[in-house]
C-alpha positions as CSV (number, residue, x, y, z in Angstrom):
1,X,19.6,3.1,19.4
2,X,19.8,5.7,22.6
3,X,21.8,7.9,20.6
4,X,20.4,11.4,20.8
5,X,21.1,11.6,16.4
6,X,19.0,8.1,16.4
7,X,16.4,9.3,18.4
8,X,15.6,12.2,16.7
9,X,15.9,10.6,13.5
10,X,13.1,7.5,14.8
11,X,11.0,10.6,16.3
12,X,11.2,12.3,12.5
13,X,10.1,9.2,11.2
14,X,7.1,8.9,13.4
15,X,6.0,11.9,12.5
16,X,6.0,12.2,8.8
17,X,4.5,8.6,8.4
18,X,1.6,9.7,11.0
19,X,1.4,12.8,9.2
20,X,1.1,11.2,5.9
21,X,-1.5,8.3,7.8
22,X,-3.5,11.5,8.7
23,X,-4.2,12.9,5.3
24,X,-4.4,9.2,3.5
25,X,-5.5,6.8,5.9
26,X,-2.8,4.4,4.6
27,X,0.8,3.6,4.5
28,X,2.0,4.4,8.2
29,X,4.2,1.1,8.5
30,X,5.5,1.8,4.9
31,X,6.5,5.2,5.1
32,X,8.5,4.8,8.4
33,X,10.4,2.0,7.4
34,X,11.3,3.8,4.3
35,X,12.7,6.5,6.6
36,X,13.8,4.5,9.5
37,X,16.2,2.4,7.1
38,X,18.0,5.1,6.1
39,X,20.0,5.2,9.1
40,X,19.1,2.2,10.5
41,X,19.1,-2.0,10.2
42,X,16.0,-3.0,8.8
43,X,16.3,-5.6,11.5
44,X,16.4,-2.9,14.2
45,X,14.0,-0.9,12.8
46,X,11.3,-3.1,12.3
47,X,10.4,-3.7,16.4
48,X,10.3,0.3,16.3
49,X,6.9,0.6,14.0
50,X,5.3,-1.9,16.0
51,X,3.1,0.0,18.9
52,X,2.8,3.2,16.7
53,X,1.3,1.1,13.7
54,X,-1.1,-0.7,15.4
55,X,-2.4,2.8,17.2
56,X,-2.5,4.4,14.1
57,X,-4.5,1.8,12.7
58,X,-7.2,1.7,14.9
59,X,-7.2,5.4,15.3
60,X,-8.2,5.3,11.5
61,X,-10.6,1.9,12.1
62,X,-12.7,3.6,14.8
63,X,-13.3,6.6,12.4
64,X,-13.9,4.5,9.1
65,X,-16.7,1.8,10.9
66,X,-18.3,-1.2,8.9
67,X,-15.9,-3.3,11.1
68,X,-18.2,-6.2,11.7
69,X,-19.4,-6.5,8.2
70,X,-15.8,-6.0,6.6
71,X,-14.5,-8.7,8.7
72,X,-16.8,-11.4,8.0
73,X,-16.5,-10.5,4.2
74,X,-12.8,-10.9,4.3
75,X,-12.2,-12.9,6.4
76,X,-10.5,-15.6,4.4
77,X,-7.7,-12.7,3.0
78,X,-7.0,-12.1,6.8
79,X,-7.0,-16.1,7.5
80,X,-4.3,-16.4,4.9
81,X,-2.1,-14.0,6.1
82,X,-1.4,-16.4,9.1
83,X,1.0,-18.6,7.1
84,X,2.5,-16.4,5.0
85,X,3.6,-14.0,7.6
86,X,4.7,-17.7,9.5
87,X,7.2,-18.6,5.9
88,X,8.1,-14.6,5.8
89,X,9.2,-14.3,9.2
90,X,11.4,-18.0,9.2
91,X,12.8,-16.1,5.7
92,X,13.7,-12.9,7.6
93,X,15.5,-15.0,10.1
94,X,17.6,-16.9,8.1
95,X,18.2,-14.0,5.5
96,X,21.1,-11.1,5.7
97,X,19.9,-7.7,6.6
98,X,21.3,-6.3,3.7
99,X,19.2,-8.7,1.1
100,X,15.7,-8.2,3.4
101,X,16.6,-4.4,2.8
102,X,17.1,-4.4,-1.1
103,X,13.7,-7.2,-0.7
104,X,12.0,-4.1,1.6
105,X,13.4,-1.3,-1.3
106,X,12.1,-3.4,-4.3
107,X,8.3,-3.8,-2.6
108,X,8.5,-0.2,-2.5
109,X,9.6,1.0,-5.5
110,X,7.3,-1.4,-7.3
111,X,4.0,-0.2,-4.9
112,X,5.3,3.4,-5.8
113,X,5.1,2.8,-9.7
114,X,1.7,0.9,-9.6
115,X,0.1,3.9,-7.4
116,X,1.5,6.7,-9.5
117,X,0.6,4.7,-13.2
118,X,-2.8,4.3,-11.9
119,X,-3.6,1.5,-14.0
120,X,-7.2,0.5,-13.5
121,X,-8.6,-2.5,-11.5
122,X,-11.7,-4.3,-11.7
123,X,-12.1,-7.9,-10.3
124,X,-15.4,-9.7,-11.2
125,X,-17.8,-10.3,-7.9
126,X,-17.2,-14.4,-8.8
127,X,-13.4,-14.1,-8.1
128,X,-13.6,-12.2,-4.8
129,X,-13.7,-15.4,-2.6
130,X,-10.7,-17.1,-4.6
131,X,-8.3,-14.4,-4.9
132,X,-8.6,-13.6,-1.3
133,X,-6.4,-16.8,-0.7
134,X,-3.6,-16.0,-2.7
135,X,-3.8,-11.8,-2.0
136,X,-3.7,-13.0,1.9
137,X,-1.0,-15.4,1.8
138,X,1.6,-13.1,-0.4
139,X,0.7,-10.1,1.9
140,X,2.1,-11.8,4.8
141,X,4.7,-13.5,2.7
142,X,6.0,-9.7,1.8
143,X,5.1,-8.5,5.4
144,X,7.2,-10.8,7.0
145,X,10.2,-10.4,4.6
146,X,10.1,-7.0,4.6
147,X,7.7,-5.3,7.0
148,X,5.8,-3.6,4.6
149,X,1.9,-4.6,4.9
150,X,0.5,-2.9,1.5
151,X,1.4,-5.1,-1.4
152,X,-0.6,-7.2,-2.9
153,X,-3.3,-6.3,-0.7
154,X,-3.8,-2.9,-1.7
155,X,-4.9,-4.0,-5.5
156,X,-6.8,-6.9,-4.8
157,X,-8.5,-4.3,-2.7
158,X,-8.9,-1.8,-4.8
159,X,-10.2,-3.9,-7.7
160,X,-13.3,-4.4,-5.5
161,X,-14.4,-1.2,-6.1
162,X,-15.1,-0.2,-2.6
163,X,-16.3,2.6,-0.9
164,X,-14.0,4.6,0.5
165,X,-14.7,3.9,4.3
166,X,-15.2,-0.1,3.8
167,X,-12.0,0.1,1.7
168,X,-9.8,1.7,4.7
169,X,-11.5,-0.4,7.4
170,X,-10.8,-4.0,5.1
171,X,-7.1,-2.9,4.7
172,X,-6.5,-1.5,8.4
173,X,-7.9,-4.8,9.7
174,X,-5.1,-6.6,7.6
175,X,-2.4,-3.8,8.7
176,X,-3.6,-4.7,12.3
177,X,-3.6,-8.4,12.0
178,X,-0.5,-8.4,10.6
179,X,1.2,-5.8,13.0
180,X,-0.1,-8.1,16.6
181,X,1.6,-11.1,14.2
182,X,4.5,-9.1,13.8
183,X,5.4,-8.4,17.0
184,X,5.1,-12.3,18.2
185,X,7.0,-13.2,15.6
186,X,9.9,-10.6,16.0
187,X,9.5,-11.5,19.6
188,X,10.5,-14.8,18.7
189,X,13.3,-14.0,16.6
190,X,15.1,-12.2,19.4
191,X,14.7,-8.7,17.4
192,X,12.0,-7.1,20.1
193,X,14.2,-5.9,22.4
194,X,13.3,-4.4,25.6
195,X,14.7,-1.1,24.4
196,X,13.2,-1.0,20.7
197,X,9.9,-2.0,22.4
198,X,9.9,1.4,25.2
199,X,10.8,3.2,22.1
200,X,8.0,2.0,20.0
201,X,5.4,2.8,22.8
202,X,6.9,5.8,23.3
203,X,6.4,6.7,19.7
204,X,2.4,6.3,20.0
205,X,2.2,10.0,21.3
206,X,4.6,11.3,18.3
207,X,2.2,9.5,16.0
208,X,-1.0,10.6,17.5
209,X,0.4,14.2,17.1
210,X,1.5,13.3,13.3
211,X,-1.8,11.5,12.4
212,X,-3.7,14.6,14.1
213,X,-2.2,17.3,12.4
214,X,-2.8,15.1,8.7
215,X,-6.2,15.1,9.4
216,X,-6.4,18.8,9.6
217,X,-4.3,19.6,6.6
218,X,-6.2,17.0,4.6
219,X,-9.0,19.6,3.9
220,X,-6.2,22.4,3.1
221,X,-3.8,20.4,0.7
222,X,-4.4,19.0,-2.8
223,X,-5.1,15.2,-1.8
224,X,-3.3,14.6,-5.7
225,X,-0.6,16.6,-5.1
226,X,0.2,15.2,-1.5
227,X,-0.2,11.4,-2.8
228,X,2.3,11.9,-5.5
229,X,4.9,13.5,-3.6
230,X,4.8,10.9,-0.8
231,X,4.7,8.1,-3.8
232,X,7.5,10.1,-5.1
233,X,9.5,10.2,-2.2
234,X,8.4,5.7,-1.7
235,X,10.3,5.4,-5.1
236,X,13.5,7.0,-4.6
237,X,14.0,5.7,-1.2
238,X,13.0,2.2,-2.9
239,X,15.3,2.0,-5.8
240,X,18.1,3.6,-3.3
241,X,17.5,0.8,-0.7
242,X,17.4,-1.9,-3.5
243,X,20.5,-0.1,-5.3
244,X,22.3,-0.2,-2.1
245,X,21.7,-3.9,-1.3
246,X,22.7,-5.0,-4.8
């Protein structure tokens, strides 16, 4: 992991996902371990997302406020998250690197096809409180597997019909809570190494820079044509992670 050709490659990473967090406000944690598992373990790499996630995300939480009243509306989706990262991270522990990759390449390819399809979401007010259960539990379920934080939070979300600040606050709360869960857990596991944690906090200035720089260009690209190249690129690295592992 000190290789120079590593380095560079984890710096990269940092980078495009803050970038990409910049412009979208989402997806930090996804996008870098889609890039950082290209020439990495998903085992190594996911210690690496740790600091920088968590910084990203409550760069973007302190711009989107509502925090207060977004928590104590969801807070039984965030409760639920508890156990199901707890039964995710005892999977990742026990399972081969290569099968929580292709797990890691299938969430992706499958969050990249619902995105780009669209297909439209509406959950009734009376089913808010009940789903939140189940959307919490499998979030952490997939999150601990796999390290990616979106799925299925992202269309139980969305179905709410939220504005567009209370939507990013709800889901960078859960990217948060997850992310300070995360690390305990990995800790746990043995996989937060001294060396993978320097380079993780190291990272937070490379993402600063990234998520910066996105929220400049966000006013000077097409926000369309920018979400569908990044789902674009989610979807080949996906099916090649998942390809690879089978």
């Amino acid at each position: 992991m000190t290789d120079p050709g590593v380095l560079a490659w984890i710096g990269t990473a940092y980078l495009t996902a803050g970038l990409i967090k910049g412009v979208t406000g989402l997806g930090f944690s996804t996008i870098c371990l889609a890039l950082l598992v290209v020439g990495l373990d998903l085992k190594d790499s996911l210690p690496l997302v740790l600091a920088p996630s968590l910084a990203s995300n409550l760069m973007v939480m302190h711009a989107a406020g509502h925090f207060r009243s977004t928590a104590l509306r969801f807070w039984p989706l965030y409760l639920a998250l508890l156990p199901g990262l707890a039964v995710g991270l005892a999977l990742l522990g026990s399972a081969e690197d290569r099968t929580a990759a292709g797990a890691l390449g299938a969430v992706l390819a499958v969050y990249a096809v619902f995105a780009l399809t669209g297909p439209p979401l509406a959950l009734p007010a009376r089913w808010e409180r009940p789903a939140a259960v189940p959307a919490g539990f499998l979030t952490g379920l997939v999150n601990g597997v796999t390290g990616s934080q979106i799925m299925p939070v992202l269309p139980y979300l969305m179905a709410l019909g939220l504005d567009k600040d209370r939507f990013v606050q709800a889901i960078n709360i859960s990217f948060t809570l997850s992310t300070v869960v995360m690390a305990i857990g990995l800790a746990r596991l043995g996989l937060l190494t001294g060396a993978a944690g320097l380079i993780s906090i190291a990272g937070i200035a490379v993402v600063f820079a990234g998520v910066t720089l996105g929220g400049r260009l966000r006013t000077a690209l097409s926000p369309e044509a920018f979400r569908r190249a990044v789902l674009g690129l989610l979807l080949v690295l996906g099916t090649w992670q998942a390809a690879k592992a089978l």
